[in-house]
N, C-alpha and C positions, 0 to 999 in steps of 0.2 A: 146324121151320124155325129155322134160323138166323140173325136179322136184326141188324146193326150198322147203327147210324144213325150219320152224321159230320156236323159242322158244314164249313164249306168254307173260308173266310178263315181264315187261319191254326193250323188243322190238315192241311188236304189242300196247300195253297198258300199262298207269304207274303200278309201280307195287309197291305193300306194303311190309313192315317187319310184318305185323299185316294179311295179305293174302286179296286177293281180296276175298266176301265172299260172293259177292252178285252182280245179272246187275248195281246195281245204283252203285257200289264199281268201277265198270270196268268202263275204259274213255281210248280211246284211247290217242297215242303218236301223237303230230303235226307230218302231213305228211305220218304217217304208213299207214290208210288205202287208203289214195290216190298212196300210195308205192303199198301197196298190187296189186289194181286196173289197177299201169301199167305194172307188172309184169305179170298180167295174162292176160293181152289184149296183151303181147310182146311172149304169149305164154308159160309163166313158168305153172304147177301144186302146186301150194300152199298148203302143208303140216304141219300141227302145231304138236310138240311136245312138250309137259307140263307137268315138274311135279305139280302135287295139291295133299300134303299130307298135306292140308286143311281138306280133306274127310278124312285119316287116322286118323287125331287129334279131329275127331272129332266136327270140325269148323261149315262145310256145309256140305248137301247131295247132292244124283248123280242129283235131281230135280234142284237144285240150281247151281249145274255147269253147267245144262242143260240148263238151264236158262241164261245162262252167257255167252254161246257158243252160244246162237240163238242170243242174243244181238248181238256180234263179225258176223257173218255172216249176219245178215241183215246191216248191219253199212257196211260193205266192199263190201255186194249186190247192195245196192243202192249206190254207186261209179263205179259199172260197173266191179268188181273183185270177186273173189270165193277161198274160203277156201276150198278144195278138202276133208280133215277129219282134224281130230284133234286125235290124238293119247295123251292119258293122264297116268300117274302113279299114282295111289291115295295113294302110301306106305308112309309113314315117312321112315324117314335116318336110325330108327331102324331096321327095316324090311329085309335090305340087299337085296332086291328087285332088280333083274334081267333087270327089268321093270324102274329102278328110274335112271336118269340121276345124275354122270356119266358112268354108267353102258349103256351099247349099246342094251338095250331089246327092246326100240321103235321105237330104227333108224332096229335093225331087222324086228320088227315087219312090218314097211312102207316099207321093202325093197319086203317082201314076198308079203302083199296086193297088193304093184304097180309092181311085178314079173321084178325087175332091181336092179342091181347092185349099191347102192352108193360111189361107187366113183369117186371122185373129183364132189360129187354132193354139191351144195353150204348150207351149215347149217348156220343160221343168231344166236348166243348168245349174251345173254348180263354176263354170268357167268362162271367163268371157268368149271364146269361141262357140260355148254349145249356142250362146245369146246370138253371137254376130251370126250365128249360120240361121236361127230362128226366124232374126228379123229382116233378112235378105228375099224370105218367100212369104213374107205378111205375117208370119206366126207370130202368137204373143210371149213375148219374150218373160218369164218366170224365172228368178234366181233363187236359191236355197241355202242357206247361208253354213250346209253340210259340206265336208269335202274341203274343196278349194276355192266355196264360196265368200268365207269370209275376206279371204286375202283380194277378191274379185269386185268384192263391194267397195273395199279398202284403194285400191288402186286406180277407179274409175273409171271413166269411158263407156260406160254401159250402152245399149243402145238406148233410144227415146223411148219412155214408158212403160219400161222394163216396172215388174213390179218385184221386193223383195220379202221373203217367208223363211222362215225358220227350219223347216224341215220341209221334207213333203207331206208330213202328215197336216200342217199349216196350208198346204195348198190343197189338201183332199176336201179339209175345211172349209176353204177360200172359195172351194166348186161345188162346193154342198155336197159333199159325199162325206 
């Protein structure tokens, strides 16, 4: 099996300081969901994992992320691609959640529901946390230099052999899709 895991704010979609909070908030990234679309026709299983401690704060509810997630999957349906689940954290940073990247509770989690091993499986960030939670369960750490990736490259610490692309449509390239 072929599995890609993506972060969602600003890889798949721009992403805000103020939270995506709503479908008409969400817009994808040029290129992503035609990324998406030839990854899965090249055979990957597209996996999202997101934190939204938008719902912790209070921001939006699970209707409204629900909401947000039906947008993102018909948008990448209708290009001919599939979003397999979407695995989410609703905690704030206070929380200490098991579950909040960079803490590895939802690359566990996808590892149990798809009953495989992540490693050296490819994880798309735009943040050093979606990396540090990547490289925690052997995944291969992929940054995007969309979002808050430039400021990520810019700052350091990366994990070890983290590799860096330009968009995702650079990484759909990178994995021959």
């Amino acid at each position: 099996m072929k599995l890609l895991i993506l972060d969602r704010d600003g890889v798949i979609n721009r992403d805000s300081d103020q939270y995506i909070k709503g479908p008409d908030e969400w817009q994808p990234l040029a290129g992503s969901l035609e990324a998406i679309a030839r990854l899965t026709q090249a055979g990957y299983r597209i996996v999202v994992a997101t934190n939204q401690s938008g719902i912790g704060r209070g921001l939006f509810d699970m209707a409204t992320l629900n909401a947000i997630h039906n947008k993102m999957h018909k948008a990448v349906n209708q290009l001919g691609g599939r979003v397999e689940a979407v695995f989410y954290c609703p905690d704030t940073d206070t929380a200490k959640s098991s579950c909040r990247k960079p803490n590895p509770g939802m690359f566990q989690a996808i590892a149990e529901r798809f009953n495989t091993s992540l490693l050296n499986v490819p994880a798309v960030g735009d943040s050093l946390r979606d990396l540090q939670a990547a490289a925690t369960v052997g995944a291969k750490s992929l940054l995007v230099l969309t979002g808050k990736g430039k400021k990520t490259q810019t700052a350091g610490g990366l994990p070890a052999g983290t590799q860096t692309f330009a968009d995702l449509a650079a990484v759909a390239r990178a994995l021959n899709a």
